[in-house]
Residue, then its C-alpha position, 0 to 999 in steps of 0.5 A: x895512202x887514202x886508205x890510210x887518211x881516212x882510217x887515221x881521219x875517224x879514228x882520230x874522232x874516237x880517240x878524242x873521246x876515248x882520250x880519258x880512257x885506256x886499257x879495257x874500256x880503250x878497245x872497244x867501240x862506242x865508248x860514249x857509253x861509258x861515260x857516267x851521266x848525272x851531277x848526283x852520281x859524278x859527285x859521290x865518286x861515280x857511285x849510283x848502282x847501289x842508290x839508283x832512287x831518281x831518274x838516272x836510275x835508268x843508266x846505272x840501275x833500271x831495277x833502282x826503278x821498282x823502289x820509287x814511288x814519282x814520276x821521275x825525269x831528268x836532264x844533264x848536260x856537260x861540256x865534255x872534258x874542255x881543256x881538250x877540245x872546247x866543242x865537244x858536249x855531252x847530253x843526258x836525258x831520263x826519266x820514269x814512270x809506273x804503269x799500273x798493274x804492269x811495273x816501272x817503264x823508264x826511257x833515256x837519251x845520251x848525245x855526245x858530240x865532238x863539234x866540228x872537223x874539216x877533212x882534208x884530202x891525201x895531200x893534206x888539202x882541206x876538202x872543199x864542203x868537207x865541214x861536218x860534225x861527228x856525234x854518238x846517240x843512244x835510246x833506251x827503254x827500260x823497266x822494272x818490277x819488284x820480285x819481293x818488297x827487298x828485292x826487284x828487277x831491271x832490264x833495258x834495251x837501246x839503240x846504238x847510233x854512232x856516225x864519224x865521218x859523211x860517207x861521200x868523204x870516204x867515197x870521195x879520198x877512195x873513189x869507191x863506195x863503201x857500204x856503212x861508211x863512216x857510221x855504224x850502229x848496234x843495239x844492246x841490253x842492260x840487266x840489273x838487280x837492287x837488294x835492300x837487306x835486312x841490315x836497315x839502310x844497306x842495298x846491294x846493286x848489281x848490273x850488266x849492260x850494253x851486251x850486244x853485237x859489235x859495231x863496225x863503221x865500214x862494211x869491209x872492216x874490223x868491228x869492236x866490241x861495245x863496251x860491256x860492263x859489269x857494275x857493282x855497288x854497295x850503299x849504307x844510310x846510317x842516318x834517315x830522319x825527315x831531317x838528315x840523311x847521310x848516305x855512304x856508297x862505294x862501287x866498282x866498274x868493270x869493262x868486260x872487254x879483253x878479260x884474258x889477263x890474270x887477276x891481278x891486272x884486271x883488278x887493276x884495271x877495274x874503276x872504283x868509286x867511294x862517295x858520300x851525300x849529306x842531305x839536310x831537311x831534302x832541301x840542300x845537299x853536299x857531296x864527296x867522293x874519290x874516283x880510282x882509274x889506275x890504268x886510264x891514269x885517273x884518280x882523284x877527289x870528286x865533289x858537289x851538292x844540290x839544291x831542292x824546291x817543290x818538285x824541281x831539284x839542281x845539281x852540280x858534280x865536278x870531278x876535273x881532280x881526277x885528270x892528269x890534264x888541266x880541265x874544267x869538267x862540270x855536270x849540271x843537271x834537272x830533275x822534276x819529280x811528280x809524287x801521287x797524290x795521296x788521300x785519306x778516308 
């Protein structure tokens, strides 16, 4: 029954933050990093693989990286999905600079926790000092070059931090110790390529990420896979001036977990995104987009917009719609851009 207790106990953790997510993405483990940072991105419909030109580049596209020309960083945060559990947020932090003669070295930084949660013992007794916050952390490194002017490279690896539950809880309701109890840990890389074709305006993006071992939370139990995922996207800017620009993307996300069904129900169960930016004079911006998760039950509109001044830009992306919950679910985020100084003869 103890066993038992504290089985339920962590995977009650991880079904608090895998709630919005089923069928492929609902087997695996660390499942934090399937959550889509970024205001920008979240506001076009999830969409950013085939655009990837700031600092979340470093999430959905490292190659994105080889194509800019600053010093980009980034910051987000997010009160994860409110109406389920208020204590539960998200952080996001990224960026990117380039090292001469070497290419485009970027890093990022992804905290979630789910807040606090007292443990109680097998018979439902809450533990005395059995007060304890779960998180998921994950650092990456990352870097890209240009194989030719229309075409580069990316490639990433991260560290993989997950802890449910102290382990002296565990020892405690078993009265055994348990190696790794109640954490576990990973690595993983992430490979991408971004194409700028020769129809002007159009790229194509590509990546696959989080390929690595399977975490495991006790020695003497199962593992799961990490959530690797396969990402495609599409994006057209029909209008580019110094005063308007409008781009048009679309994207679909696939977690490459449990693939044995026919194709059918893997298309199905495959996340797509359609998303739209206006942006007037780089100073404001507007977004849209529509977020399709048939299996996990989310489907809906997204939306947000920007607002640059000097070197610093906000952004807010909302995409509550999508939930067949009451929600409030907002994305804010920071980005600073240094550009290099230039000079005539």
């Amino acid at each position: 029954m103890a066993k038992r207790l504290i089985t339920g106990m962590m995977a009650g953790i991880v079904f608090l933050v895998s709630l919005p997510l089923y069928g492929a993405a609902s087997q695996a483990g660390a499942i934090f990093l399937a959550i889509y940072p970024g205001a920008r991105p979240n506001g076009m419909g999830t969409c950013f693989t085939a655009i990837a030109d700031d600092a979340m580049a470093t999430y959905y596209n490292d190659a994105g990286m080889a194509f800019q020309d600053e010093t980009d960083i980034t910051f987000m945060h997010a009160n994860w999905l409110p109406g389920l559990y208020p204590d539960m947020y998200y952080e996001y932090v990224g960026g990117f600079h380039e090292f001469p003669g070497i290419g485009k070295i970027g890093a990022n930084f992804i905290y979630l926790t789910t807040g606090t949660t007292e443990a109680i013992d097998q018979y439902g007794n809450p533990i005395p000092g059995g007060v304890f916050s779960s998180f998921d952390l994950a650092v990456k490194l990352s870097y890209a070059t240009k194989l030719y002017e229309d075409l580069s490279i990316g490639v990433g690896g991260k560290f993989i931090y997950s802890y449910l539950v102290p382990r002296w809880i565990i020892e405690r309701i078993w009265g055994m110790e348990q190696k790794g109890g109640g954490t576990g840990t990973s690595w993983a890389i992430d490979l991408s390529v971004l194409y700028k074709t020769y129809f002007d305006g159009l790229n194509i993006g590509a990546s696959l990420q989080n390929l690595g071992p399977n975490i495991s939370y006790l020695e003497s139990g199962e593992s799961d896979p990490l959530p690797r995922t396969l990402r495609l996207g599409v994006a057209y800017s029909p209008i580019r001036t110094q005063r308007n620009k409008l781009t048009i993307t679309s994207e679909i996300t696939k977690i490459l977990v449990g693939v044995t069904r026919v194709v059918e129900d893997e298309w199905k169960d495959t996340w797509k995104g359609v998303g739209i930016e206006y942006t007037l004079s780089e100073f404001l911006s507007v977004r849209g987009g529509y977020f399709w998760d048939t299996v996990g039950e989310r489907v809906g509109p997204t939306f947000g917009g920007g607002i640059r001044f000097a070197n610093f830009e906000f952004d807010i992306g909302v995409d509550s719609a999508i939930y067949d919950f009451p929600t409030d679910n907002y994305r804010f985020s920071l980005y600073y851009s240094i550009k290099p100084n230039s000079s005539t003869d």
